[in-house]
C-alpha positions in Angstrom: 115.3 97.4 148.6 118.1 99.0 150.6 117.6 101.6 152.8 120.9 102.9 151.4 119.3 103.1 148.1 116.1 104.6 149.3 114.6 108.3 149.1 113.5 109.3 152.6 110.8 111.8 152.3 110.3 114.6 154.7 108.8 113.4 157.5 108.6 109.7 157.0 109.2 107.8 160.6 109.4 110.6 161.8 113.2 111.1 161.2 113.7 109.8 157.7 113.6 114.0 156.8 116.4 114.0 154.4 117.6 111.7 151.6 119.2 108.5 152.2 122.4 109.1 150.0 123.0 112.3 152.5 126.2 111.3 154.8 127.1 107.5 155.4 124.3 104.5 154.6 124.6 104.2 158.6 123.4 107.8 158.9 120.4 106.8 156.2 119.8 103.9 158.3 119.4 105.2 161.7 117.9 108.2 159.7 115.3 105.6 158.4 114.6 103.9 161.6 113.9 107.4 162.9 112.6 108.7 166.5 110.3 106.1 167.7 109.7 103.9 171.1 113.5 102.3 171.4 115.0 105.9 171.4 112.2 107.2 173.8 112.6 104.4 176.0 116.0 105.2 176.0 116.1 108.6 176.7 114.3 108.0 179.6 116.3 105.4 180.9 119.4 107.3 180.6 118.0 110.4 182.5 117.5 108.8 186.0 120.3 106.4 186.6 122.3 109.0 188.3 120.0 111.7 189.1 117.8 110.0 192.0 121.8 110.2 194.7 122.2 114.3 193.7 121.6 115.4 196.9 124.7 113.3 198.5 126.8 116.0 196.4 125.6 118.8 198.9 127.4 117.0 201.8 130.7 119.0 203.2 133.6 117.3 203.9 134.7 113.5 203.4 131.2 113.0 202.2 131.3 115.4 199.1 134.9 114.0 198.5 134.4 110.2 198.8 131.6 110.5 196.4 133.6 113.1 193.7 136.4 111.4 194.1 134.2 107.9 193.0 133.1 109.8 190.3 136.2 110.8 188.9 137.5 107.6 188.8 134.1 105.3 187.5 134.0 108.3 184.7 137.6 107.5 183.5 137.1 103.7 183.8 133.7 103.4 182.5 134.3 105.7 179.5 137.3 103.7 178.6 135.2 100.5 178.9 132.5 101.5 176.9 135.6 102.5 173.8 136.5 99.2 174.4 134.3 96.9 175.5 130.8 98.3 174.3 128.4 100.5 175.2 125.3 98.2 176.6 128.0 96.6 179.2 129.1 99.8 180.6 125.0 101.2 180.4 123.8 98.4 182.8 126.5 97.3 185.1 126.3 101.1 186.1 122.5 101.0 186.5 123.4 97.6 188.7 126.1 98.9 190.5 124.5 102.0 191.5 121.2 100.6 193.1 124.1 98.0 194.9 126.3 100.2 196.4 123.1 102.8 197.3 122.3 99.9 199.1 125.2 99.4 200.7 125.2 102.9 201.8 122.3 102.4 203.4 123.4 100.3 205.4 126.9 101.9 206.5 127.4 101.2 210.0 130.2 103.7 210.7 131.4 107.2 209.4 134.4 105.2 207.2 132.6 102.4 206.0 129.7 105.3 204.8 132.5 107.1 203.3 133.8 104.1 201.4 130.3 103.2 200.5 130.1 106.3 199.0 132.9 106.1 196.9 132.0 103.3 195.3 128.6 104.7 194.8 130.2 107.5 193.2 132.2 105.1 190.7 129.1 103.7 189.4 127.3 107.3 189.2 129.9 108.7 187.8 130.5 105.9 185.7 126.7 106.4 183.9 126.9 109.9 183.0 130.1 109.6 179.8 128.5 106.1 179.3 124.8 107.4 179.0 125.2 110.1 176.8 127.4 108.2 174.2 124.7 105.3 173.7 122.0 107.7 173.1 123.7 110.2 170.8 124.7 106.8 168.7 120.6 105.9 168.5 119.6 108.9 167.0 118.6 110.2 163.5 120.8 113.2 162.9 117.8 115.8 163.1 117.1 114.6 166.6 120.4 115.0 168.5 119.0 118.4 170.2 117.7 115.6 172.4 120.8 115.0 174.2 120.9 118.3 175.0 117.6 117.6 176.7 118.7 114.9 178.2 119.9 116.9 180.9 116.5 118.0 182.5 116.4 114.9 183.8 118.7 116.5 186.6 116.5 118.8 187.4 113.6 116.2 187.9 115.9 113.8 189.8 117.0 116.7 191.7 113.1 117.0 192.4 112.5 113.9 193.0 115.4 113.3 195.9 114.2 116.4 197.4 110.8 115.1 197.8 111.7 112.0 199.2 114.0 113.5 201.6 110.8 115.6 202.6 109.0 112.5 203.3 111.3 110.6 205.1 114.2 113.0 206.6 113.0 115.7 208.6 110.6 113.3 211.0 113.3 110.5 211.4 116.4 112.9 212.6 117.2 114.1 215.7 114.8 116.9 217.0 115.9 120.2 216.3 115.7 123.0 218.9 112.0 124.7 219.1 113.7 128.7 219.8 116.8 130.3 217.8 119.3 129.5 220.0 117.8 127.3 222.3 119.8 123.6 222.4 118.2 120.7 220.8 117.0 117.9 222.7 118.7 114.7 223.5 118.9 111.9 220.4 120.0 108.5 219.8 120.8 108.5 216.3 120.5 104.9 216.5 116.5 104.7 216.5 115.7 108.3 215.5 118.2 109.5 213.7 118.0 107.2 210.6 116.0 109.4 208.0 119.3 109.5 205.6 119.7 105.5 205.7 115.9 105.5 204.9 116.4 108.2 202.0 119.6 106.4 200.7 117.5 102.9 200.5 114.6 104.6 199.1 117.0 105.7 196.1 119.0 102.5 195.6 115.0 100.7 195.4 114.3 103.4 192.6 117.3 102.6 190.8 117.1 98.7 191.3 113.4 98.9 190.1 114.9 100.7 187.3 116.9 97.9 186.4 114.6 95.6 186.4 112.5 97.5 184.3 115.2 97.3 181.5 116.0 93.9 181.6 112.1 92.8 181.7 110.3 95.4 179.9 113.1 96.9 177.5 115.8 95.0 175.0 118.8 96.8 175.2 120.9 96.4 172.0 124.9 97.8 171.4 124.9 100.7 169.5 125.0 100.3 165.6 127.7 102.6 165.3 130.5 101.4 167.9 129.1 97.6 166.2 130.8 99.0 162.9 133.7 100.7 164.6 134.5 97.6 165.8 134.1 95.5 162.8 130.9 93.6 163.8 128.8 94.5 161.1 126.6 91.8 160.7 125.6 92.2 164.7 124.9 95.8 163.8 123.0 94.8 161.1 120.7 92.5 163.6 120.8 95.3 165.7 119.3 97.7 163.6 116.8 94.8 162.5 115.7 94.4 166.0 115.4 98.6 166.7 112.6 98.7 163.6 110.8 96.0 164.8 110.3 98.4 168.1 109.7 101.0 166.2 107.1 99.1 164.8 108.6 99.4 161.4 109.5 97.0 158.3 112.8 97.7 156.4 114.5 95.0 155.0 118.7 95.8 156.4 121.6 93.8 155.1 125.5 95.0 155.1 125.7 98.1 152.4 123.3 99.7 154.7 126.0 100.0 157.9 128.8 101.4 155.9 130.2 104.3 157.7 132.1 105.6 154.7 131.8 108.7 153.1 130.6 108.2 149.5 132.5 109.8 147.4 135.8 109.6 149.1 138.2 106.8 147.8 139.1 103.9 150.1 142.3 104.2 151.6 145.5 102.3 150.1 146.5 100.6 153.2 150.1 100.9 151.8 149.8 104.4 151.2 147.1 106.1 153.8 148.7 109.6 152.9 148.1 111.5 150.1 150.9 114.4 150.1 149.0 117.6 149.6 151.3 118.5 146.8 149.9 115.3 145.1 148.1 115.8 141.8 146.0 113.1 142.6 144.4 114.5 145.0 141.6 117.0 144.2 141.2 120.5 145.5 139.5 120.4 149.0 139.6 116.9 149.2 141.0 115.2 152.5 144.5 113.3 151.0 142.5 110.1 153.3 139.8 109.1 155.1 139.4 108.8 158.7 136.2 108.1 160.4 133.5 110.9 161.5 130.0 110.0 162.7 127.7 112.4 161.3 128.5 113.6 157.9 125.8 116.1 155.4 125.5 115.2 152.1 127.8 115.8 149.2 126.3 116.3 145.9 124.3 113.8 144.6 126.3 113.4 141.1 129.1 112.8 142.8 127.2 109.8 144.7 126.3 107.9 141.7 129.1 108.0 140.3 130.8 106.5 143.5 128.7 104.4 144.2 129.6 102.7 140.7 133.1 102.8 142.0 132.3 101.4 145.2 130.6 98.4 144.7 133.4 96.5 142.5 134.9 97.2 145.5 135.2 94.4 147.9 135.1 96.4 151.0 134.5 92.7 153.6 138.0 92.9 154.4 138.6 96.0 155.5 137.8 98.5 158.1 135.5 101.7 157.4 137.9 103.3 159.9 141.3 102.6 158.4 140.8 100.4 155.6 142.9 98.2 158.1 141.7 94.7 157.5 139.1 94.6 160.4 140.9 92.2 162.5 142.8 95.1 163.2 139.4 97.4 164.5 138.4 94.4 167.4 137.9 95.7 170.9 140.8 94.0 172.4 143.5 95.4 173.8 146.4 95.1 172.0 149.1 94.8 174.2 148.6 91.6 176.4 151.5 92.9 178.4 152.9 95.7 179.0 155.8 96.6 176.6 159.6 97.2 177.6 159.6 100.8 177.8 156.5 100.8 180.2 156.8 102.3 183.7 158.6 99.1 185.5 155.4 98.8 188.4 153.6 97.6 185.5 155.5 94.7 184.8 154.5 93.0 188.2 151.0 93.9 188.3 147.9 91.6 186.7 146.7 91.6 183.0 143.1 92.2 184.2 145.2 95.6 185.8 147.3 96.8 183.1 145.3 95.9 180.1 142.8 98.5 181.1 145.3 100.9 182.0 147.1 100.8 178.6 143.7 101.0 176.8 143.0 104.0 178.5 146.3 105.6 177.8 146.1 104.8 174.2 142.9 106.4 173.6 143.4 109.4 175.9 147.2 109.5 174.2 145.1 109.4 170.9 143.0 112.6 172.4 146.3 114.8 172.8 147.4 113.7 169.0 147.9 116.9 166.7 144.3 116.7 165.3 142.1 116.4 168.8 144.6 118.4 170.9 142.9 121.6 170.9 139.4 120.2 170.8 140.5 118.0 173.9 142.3 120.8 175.9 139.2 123.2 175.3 136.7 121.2 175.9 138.6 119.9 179.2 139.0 123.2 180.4 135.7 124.4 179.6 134.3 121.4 182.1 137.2 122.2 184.6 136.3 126.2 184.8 132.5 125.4 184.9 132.6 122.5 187.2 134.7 124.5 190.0 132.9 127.6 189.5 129.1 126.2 190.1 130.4 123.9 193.1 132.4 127.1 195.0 129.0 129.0 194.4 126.5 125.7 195.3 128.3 124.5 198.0 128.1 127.7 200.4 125.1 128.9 198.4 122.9 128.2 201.8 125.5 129.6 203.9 125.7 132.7 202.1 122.2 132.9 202.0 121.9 132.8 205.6 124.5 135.0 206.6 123.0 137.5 204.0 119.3 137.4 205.2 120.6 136.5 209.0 118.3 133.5 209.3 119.0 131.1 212.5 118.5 127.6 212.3 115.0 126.8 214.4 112.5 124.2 214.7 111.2 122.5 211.0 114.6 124.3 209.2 115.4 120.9 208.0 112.0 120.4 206.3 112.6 124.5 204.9 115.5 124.2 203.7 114.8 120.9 201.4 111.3 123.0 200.4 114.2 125.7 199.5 116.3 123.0 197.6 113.1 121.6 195.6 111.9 125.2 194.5 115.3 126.3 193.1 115.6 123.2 191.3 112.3 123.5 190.0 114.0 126.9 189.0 116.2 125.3 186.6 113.9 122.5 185.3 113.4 124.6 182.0 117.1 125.1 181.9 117.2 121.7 179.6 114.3 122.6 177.3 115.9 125.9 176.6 119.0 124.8 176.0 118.1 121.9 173.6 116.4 124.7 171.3 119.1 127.2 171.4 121.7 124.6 170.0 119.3 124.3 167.0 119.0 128.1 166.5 121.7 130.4 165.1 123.5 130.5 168.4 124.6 126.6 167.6 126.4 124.7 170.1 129.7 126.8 170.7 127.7 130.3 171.0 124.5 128.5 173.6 127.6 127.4 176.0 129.3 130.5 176.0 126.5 132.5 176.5 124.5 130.8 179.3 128.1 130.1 181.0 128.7 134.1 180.9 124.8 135.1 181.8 125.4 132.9 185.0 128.5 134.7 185.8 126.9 137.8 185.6 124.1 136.6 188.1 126.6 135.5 190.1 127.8 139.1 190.3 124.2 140.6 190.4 123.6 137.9 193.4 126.5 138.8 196.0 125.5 142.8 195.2 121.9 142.9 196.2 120.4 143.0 199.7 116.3 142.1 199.7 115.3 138.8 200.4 112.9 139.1 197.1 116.0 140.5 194.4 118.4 137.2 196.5 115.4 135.2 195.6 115.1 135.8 192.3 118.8 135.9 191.6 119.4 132.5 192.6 116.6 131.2 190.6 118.2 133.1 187.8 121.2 131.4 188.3 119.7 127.9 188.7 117.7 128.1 185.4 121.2 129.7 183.3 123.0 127.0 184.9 121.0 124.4 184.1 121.0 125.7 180.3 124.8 125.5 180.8 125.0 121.8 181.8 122.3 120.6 179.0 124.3 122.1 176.5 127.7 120.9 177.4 126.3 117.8 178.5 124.8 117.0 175.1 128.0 118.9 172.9 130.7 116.9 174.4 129.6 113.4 173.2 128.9 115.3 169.7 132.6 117.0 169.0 134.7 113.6 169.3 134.4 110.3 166.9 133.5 107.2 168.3 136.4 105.6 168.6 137.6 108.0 171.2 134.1 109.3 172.3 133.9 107.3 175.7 136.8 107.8 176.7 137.0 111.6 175.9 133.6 111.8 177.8 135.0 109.9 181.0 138.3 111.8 181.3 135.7 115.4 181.0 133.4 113.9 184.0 136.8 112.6 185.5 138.1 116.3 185.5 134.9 117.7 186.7 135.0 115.8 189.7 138.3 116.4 190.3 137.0 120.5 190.0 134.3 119.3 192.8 136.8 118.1 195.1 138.8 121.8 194.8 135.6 123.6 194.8 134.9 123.1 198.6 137.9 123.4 199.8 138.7 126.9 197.8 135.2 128.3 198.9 136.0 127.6 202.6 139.0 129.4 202.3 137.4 131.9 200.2 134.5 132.6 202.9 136.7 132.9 205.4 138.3 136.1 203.8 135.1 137.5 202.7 131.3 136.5 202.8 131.0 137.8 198.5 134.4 136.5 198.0 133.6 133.1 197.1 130.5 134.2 194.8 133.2 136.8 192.7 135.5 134.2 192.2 132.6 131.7 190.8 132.2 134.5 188.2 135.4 134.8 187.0 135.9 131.3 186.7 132.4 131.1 184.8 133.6 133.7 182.5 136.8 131.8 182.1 134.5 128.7 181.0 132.8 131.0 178.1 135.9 132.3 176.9 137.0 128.2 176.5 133.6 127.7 174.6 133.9 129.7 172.0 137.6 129.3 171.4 136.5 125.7 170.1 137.6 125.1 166.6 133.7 123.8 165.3 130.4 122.8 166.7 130.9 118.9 166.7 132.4 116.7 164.3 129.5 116.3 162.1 130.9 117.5 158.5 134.5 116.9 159.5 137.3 114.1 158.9 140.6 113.7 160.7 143.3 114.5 158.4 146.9 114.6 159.5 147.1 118.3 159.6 144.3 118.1 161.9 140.1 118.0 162.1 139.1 119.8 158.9 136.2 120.2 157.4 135.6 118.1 153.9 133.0 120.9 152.2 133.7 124.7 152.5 130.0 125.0 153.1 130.0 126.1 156.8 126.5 124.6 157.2 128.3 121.0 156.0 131.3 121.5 157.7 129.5 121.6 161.3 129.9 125.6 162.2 126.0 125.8 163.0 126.4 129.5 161.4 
């Protein structure tokens, strides 16, 4: 028997919690398959490819931009690779790429070549995070995505775990440090003792690389079902999901009925006619004149689903696309223009294929994110990272410096070895930041209300932190902000894969991390400037700017795109149920 055609009883697989003709037969699927030791597995993986090189974002200078600027540019490429060539290529080739080039840094031999090496670090670390999130949301049973939210602790526990190596290995491998405030330091060759940060950056890239290994040898990998269908390939997402239950450790017989992606109950699209007027009297009241695709859709009522489903199997549905009712040749991850077209910008013409294939991919999809129906979703959620990403680096960047201009400490003997003890309690701060944040997205609060409101509670500390004067109430403050902040991040971490399709969902990601980087690149050079003026200056601005963030996160039009289709008057919901249509109210 089908799953498709199954009842899923509450709590069965520990996912199967709601009936299998609720949403898509995909949905009932993955549904079916449930939470078990693929998705764990997963989770975990996808945690601590990027989190183990977080301290390299606390260098000043070339440093901090070599590796931001990396990241801006592996998010925008690897997002658009995963749209278009799959998510398990872009997942491990930035696993691999990272332990490489963490090598590499290692072994820089000169202040350029470690500034090169860390740009391409960066590309690869930056590269993970859009890529990461994407293939886990697409593994999960609808009740469970609150775990991508989670996902984001493992930041904190990298951030943890860097610290603690750098503990171990920095501080007794530097230079000495002077024994008396104000007395000089000794003489160093930084040849033999000043290699502590090449041993730190080879300790990460062996963490990474043994991560790697540990997925190719101990864990199979598989595409995710859902980009499989996207793309037309339904027989490998079939095998996919085949291979997912047998980790599990579960038997369900799978064949092609149960990864449709359609919306029972909706008609197939004429591909002659993909518009219905709304004027048309064919078309019902609150139905969508067509059909485009959505991930996660709630149920519609059952009635309606029989008597669909009578309709939908005379219907020979091998030829055409679940997307567009395109034939599927149509939906095939290749790029469609082999070269670029007449009215392209002329440098084009002369460069490569392998160059300008990519490039056009990448401007189709993100051309496709600034259509009528995603603009205001895309500019929103852009903004949102934009305001939050250059608001938390002003303030993290010169958060030691202001601390030790407001509590007057002076840089003496074992400071290095303090100040990483510093760095590992206030991440340890924000370590329930994730956990929080994963259950507030599931309360009333939703998605749009959880970002706004940690965004605005760590402006507020921010303002609370440049205003007090004990070395307890700075304490605590920071802490304060570390733990909102960290609520913050989970929450638009894990919303921004959920309020785009998956057609468009890498590349939407990539362009968010890409313009968060580019936020970290301003963020250093503003505070400088900023500090100079005043020593609260920088910390006032950071509050604004968070505020500016929350105002951007509940401006968004829904919670995520569960319950919605894209229609050509824009992303409507298909049920005037608010629950159904996403609104988390």
């Amino acid at each position: 028997m089908s799953v498709a055609n199954r009842s899923i009883s509450d709590g069965e697989a520990d996912g199967g919690d709601r009936d299998s003709s609720q949403g898509t037969a995909l949905d009932a699927t993955i549904d079916k398959i449930g939470m078990g030791y693929y998705q764990w597995s997963l989770l975990g993986l996808c945690g601590f490819v990027q989190d183990h090189f977080s301290v390299s974002n606390n260098h000043i200078g070339w440093l901090m931009t070599s590796m931001f600027g990396g990241m801006m540019f592996g998010a925008v490429g690897w997002g658009n690779c995963s749209d278009v060539l799959g998510r398990r290529l872009a997942f491990n080739a930035t696993l691999v790429l990272s332990a490489i080039f963490g090598l590499i840094v290692s072994l820089a031999p000169t202040y350029p070549t470690l500034c090169l090496s860390l740009f391409l670090l960066g590309t690869a670390v930056g590269g993970s995070i859009p890529t990461d999130g994407t293939l886990f949301l697409e593994n999960l049973p609808r009740r469970k995505r609150y775990l991508l939210t989670l996902l984001s602790v493992f930041f904190s526990i990298g951030g943890v775990v860097a610290a603690l190596i750098a503990i171990l290995l920095v501080p007794d491998h530097s230079c000495p440090e002077g024994q008396e405030e104000g007395s000089p330091a000794p003489p160093c060759d930084v040849d033999t003792q000043n290699m502590g940060w090449k041993y730190l950056f080879f300790a990460l890239a062996a963490v990474t690389a043994t991560m790697f290994v540990c997925r190719v040898f101990l864990f199979r990998l598989h595409e995710s079902p859902r980009y499989l269908v996207r793309v037309g390939r339904h027989e490998e997402a079939v095998y996919a999901l085949q291979q997912i239950t047998k980790i599990n450790g579960l038997s369900i017989e799978l064949g092609l009925t149960d990864v449709d992606d359609c919306i029972l109950g909706f008609p197939l699209p004429d591909p002659d006619n993909p518009e219905v007027p709304d004027d048309s009297p064919s078309s019902p009241p609150n139905t969508p004149p067509h059909y485009s695709s959505i991930d996660n859709r709630e149920s519609i009522p059952s009635e309606e689903v029989l008597e669909n489903d009578r309709h939908v199997e005379e219907v020979d549905r091998t030829h055409f696309s679940s997307v567009t009712g395109q034939p599927r040749s149509s939906a095939l991850p290749t790029v469609r223009l082999e070269s670029p077209p007449k009215d392209s910008p002329s440098i084009l013409r002369y460069l490569p294929k392998g160059v300008t294939s990519p490039f056009l991919a990448w401007s189709e999809k993100s051309a496709e994110l600034l259509s009528p129906q995603w603009k205001r979703t895309t500019l929103l959620m852009w903004a949102s990272w934009m305001f939050m990403s250059l608001a938390y680096t002003i303030f993290n960047v010169y958060f030691p410096k202001l601390v030790e201009l407001r509590l007057g400490e002076g840089a003496v003997g074992g400071s290095r070895k303090k100040v990483l003890w510093d760095v590992v309690v206030f991440t340890l701060g924000g370590t329930p930041g994730a956990i929080i944040g994963a259950w507030m997205v599931e309360t009333q609060l939703g998605r749009r209300k959880s970002l706004a409101l940690s965004t605005a509670a760590t402006g507020l500390l921010c303002l609370i932190f440049a205003s007090v004067k004990s070395s307890n109430a700075i304490v605590l403050t920071s802490m304060g902000i570390s733990l909102t902040s960290t609520v913050m991040w989970a929450v638009l971490y894990g919303m921004t894969p959920e309020m785009f399709v998956t057609e468009v969902r890498g590349t939407a990601c990539g362009n968010a991390s890409a313009l968060n980087r580019v936020s970290g690149m301003i963020g250093p050079l503003l505070g400088g400037v900023l500090l100079g003026i005043d020593i609260s200056f920088p910390v006032y601005v950071s509050a604004v700017t968070f505020l500016l963030g929350a105002a951007c996160a509940i401006a968004l039009p829904f919670e995520s795109a569960e319950g919605f289709v894209i229609h050509h008057r824009g992303v409507i919901p298909y049920d005037s149920d608010p629950d159904l249509a996403g609104t988390g109210e």
